[in-house]
Each structure stands twice: as C-alpha cells, then as structure tokens.
N, C-alpha and C positions, 0 to 999 in steps of 0.2 A: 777746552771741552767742559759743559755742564755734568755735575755730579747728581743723575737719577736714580740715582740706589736710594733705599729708605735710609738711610742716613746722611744724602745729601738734601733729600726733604724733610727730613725731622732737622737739620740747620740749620735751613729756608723757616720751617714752620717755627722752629724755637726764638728766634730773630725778629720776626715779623712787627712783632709788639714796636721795638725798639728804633726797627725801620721805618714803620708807620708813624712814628713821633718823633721821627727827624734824628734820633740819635747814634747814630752810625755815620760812620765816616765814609768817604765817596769811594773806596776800595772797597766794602762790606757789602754798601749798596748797591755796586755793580755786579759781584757776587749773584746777591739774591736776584736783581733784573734782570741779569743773566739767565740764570737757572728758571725763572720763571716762564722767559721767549720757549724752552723748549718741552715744558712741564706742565701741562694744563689744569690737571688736579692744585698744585700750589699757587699758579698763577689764580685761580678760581678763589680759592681762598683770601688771598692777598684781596682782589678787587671787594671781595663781600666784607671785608674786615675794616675797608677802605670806606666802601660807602657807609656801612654800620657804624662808625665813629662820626662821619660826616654827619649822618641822623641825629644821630645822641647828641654832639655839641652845637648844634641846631634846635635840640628838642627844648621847648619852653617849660617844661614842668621837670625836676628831676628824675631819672631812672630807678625804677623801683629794685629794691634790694635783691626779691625774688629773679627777680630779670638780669640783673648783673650778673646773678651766681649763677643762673641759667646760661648766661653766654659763657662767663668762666669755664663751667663744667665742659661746656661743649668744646672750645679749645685745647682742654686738658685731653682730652676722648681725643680729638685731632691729633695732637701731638706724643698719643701712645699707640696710636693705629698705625698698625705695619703698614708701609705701603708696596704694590707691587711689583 
C-alpha cells in the first residue's frame, strides 16, 4: 500500500532531489514510483523537477543566481506545505 498522508509526501518530496540524480537505491526508488502511480500532486512535482533540470543542463548560458534561489525557495515552500 502507498503511504498518502502528508508524511508519506513530505518523504516522496524530501527524496526527490536525491532520486532525480540517480542516488538512491532500486528499493527507494520503487518506494517513491510507487507512491507517485497513486499521488498526483507529487507525481506532478516529480515530472516538473524532471523536466526543469533537463532545461537547466541543456541551458547554454549558466543559471542566474536569482533564479536558482527562486527555484530553491520554492521547493523548500513545497516541502513545508501540508498536504491534504
């Protein structure tokens, strides 16, 4: 069974980073896949976090400082935001 309580998405969302850069182990990652199939807010997040790094190491000029700490801020806000 997937864990939908806001603490089984705040361990989805605190992870993400870690998953998205390949650092988790294939138990972890099933984990968060898991929970994503049935979770549409963190699966939402996951693909936009997904394609957003996609962009960025793709992007020919580097990321402006403001911008970085714009997307930080907004992850942090993510991951203290109850969820329903």
């Amino acid at each position: 069974m997937t864990d939908r309580t806001p603490d089984g998405c705040a361990d989805v969302l605190g992870g993400i980073s870690a998953y998205l850069d390949g650092e988790l182990d294939s138990t972890e990652c099933d984990v968060i896949e898991r929970h994503c199939q049935t979770c549409p807010s963190c699966a939402a997040v996951v693909a936009g976090l997904r394609e957003t790094i996609g962009l960025c190491r793709g992007a020919a000029v580097p990321i402006p400082d403001a911008v970085r700490a714009k997307a930080q801020a907004s992850i942090s806000a993510l991951l203290k935001t109850p969820r329903p």
